[in-house]
N, C-alpha and C positions, 0 to 999 in steps of 0.2 A: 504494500500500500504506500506508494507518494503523500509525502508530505506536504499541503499546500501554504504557502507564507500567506496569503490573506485570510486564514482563518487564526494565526500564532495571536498570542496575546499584544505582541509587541504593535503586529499590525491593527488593531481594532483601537489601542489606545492613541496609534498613527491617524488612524481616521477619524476620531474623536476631539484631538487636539485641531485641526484640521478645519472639521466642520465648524467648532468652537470660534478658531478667527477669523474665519470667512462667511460663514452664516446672513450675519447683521448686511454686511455691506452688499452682500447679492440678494439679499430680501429689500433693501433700501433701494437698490440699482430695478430691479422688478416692479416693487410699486411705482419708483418715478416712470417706468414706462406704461403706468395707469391699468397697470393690474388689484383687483381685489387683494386683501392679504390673504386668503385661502389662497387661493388663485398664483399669487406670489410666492407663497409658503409652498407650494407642489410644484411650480418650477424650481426654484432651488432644491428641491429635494432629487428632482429628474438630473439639474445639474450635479449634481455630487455624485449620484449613482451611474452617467456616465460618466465622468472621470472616475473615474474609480475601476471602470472597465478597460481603463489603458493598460498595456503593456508598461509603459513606464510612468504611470502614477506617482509613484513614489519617487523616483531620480526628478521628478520634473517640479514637485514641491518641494525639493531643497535647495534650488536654485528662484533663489531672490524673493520676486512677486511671480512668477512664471505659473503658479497655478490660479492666483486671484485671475489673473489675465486669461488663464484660459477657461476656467471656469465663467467668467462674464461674457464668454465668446460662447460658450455651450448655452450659458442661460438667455443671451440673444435669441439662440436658435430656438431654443424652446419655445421663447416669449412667442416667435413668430410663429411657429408649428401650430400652438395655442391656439392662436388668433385665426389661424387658416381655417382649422378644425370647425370653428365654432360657425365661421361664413359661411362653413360648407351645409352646416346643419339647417342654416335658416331658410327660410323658404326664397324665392328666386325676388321675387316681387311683391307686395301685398298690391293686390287692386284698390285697396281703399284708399292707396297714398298716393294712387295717379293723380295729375293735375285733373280738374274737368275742361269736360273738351265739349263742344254744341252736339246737339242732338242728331247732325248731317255722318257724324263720323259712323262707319259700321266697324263691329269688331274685328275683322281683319286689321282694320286700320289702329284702331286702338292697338290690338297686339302688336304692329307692326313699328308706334310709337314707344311701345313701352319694351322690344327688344331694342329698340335705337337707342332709348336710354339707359337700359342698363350697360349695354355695349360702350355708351360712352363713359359711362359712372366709372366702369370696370377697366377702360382706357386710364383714365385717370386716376384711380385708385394704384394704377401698372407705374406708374411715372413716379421719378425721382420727385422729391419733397420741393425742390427749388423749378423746375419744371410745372409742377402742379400750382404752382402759387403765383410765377407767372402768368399762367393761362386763366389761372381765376382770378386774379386781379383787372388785367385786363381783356379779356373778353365778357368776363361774366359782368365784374362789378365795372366796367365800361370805364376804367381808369387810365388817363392821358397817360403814354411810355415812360417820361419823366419821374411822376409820381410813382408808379412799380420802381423803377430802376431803385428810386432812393429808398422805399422801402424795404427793398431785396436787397440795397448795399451792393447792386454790381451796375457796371457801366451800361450806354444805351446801348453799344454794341454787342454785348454780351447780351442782355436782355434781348436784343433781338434772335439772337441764335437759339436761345432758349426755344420760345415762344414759334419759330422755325421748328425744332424739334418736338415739341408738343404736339403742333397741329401735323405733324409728320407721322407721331405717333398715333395719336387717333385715329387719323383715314387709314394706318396699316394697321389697328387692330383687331381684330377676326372676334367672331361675339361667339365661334363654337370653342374657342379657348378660355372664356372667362369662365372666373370662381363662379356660383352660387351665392349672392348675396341679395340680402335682404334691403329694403328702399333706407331703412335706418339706419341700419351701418353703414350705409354709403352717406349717408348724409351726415354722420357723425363720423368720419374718416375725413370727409373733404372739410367738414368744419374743424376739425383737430389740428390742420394742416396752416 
């Protein structure tokens, strides 16, 4: 019978200490990315369980901060796994949250509305944070390029490139690729943004 070192005593008091100084600061790092504390308490818990599943776990936490770092990099991915998961659960659209539209429209057409939007919603939601804030600055909230640029803190030229690539990414984005999401999360994504 093999002896395995992550069950030795040495090792559990290794992972004890461990969890101990890192715990606070990736449950604070989780919430700030506006997670519940349940919610943030079970990423960190997924983040420790796989680090832990490394071959070199233990060489990689005696060196410096090299596990805080990688553990914030693991509980990154969770956060976002999380977040995938739960889009994936919600229902695609709620009918009740469509805009109203006049009585001339037949369902076809509604539906045909309400795949444009989620396609777009879903376009946007795809796009870099500075990207999307471009494009809703100025397209949605109809703000002169000047005022975006200062707000975004980047040049008009830039700003323009942006806003080049947004609208570039929209008209390529394909609506059989997008997540499942629900009218609220998209609405409370582009408003977070």
């Amino acid at each position: 019978m093999s002896h395995n070192p992550s069950m030795s005593p040495g090792f559990t008091v290794w992972v004890a200490e461990m969890v101990h100084r890192h715990r606070g600061r990736l449950l604070s790092y989780a919430r700030r990315r506006g997670l519940a504390p349940e919610d943030a308490l079970d990423v960190v818990q997924d983040s420790f369980a796989s680090f832990l599943t490394l071959p070199q776990a233990q060489s990689i936490a005696r060196v410096g901060d090299d596990a805080i770092k990688l553990l914030t990099v693991i509980a990154r991915h969770n956060i976002l796994n999380l977040r995938r998961k739960r889009a994936t659960r919600e229902t695609v659209l709620d009918l009740n949250e469509l805009p109203a539209s006049p009585d001339t429209e037949s369902h076809e057409e509604l539906l045909g509305r309400a795949e444009e939007l989620t396609r777009v919603y879903g376009c946007l939601l795809r796009m870099n944070r500075l990207q999307r804030a471009a494009i809703l600055l100025s397209t949605l909230d109809d703000r002169p390029g000047e005022d975006v640029s200062d707000i975004l803190g980047v040049s008009p030229g830039h700003l323009r490139v942006l806003l080049h690539r947004a609208r570039a990414h929209v008209r390529a984005c394909p609506l059989d690729e997008m997540p499942a999401v629900s009218a609220r999360a998209l609405r409370n994504s582009l408003e977070a943004s």
